[in-house]
C-alpha positions as CSV (number, residue, x, y, z in Angstrom):
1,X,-9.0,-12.5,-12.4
2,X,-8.1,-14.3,-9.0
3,X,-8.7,-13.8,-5.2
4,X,-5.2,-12.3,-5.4
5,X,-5.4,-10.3,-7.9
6,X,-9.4,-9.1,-7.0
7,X,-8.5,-8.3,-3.3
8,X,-5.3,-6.0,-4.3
9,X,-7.8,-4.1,-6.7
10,X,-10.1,-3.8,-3.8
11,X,-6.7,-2.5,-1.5
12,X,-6.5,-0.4,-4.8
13,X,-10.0,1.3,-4.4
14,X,-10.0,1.6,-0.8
15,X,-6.4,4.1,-0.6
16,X,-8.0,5.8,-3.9
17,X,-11.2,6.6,-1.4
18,X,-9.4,7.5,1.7
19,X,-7.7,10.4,-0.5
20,X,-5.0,8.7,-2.1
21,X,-3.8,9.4,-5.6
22,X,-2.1,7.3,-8.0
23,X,1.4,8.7,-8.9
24,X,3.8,7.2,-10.7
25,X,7.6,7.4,-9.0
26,X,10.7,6.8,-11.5
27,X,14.3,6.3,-10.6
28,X,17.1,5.4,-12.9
29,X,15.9,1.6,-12.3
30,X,12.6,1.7,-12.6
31,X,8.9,3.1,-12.3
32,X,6.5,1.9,-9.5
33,X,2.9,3.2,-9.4
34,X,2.8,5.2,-5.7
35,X,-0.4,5.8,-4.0
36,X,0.1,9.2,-2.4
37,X,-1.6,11.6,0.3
38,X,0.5,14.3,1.5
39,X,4.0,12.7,2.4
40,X,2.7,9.3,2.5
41,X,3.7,6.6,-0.4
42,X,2.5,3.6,0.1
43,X,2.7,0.6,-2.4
44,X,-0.2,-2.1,-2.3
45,X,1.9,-6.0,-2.2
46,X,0.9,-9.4,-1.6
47,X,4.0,-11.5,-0.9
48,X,2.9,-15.6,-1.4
49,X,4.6,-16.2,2.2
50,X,3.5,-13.4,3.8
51,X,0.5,-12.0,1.8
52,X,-1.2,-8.3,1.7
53,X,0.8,-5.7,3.0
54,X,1.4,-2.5,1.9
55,X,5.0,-0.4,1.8
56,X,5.3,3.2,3.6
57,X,7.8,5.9,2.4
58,X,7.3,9.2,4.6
59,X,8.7,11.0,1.6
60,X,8.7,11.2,-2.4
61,X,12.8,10.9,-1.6
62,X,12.9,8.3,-0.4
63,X,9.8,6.8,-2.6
64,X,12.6,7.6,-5.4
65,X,15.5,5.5,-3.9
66,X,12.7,2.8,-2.7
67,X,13.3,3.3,0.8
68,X,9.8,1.8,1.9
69,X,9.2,0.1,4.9
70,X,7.0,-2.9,5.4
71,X,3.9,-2.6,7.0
72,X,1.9,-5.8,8.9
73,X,1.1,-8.6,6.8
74,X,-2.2,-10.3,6.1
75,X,-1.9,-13.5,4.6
76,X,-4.9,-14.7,2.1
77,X,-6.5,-16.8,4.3
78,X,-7.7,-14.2,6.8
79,X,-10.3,-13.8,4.2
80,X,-11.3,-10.8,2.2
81,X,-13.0,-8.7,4.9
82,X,-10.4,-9.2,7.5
83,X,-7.7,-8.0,4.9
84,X,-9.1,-5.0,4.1
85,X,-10.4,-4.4,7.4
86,X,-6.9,-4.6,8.9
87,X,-5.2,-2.8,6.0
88,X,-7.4,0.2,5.9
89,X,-6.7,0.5,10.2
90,X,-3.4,0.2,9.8
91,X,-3.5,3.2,6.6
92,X,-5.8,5.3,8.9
93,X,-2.7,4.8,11.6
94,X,-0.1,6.1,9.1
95,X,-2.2,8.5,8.1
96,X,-2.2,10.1,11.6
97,X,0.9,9.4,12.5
98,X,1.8,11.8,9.7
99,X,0.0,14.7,10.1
């Protein structure tokens, strides 16, 4: 496994322990595995020219027609810690934002 692939499994584990579920979300195209809590979808990502991010959907709708929004990016060489630290502040935003 590599850093990649390791620090989107930690991304992974952190929505799963913040109350997220894994939920699959099918259109005619395709099937994408959603992590969801309450109206928020979010999709875990690394991009190689950006790198982590994670994609919003306020709504299993428009989960379904893919209508996520980008949040920030954190490329790779932030390191680990700084990844996740900035991912999970910018969840706990969304989160809030929501309710």
């Amino acid at each position: 496994m590599n850093q990649v692939q390791q620090i989107l499994g930690k991304i992974k584990a952190m929505l799963l322990k913040m109350g997220f579920v894994e939920t699959p979300v099918t259109n005619p195209y395709r099937s994408e595995i959603n992590f969801v809590r309450s109206n928020l979808y979010c999709i875990p990502q690394y991009v190689e020219c950006l790198g982590f991010l994670i994609e919003y959907a306020d709504s299993y709708e428009e989960a379904k027609k893919h209508g996520h929004e980008d949040g920030d990016s954190f490329p790779l060489e932030m390191g680990e810690a700084a990844i996740l630290a900035g991912l999970e502040k910018e969840v706990r935003l969304n989160i809030n934002n929501g309710l």
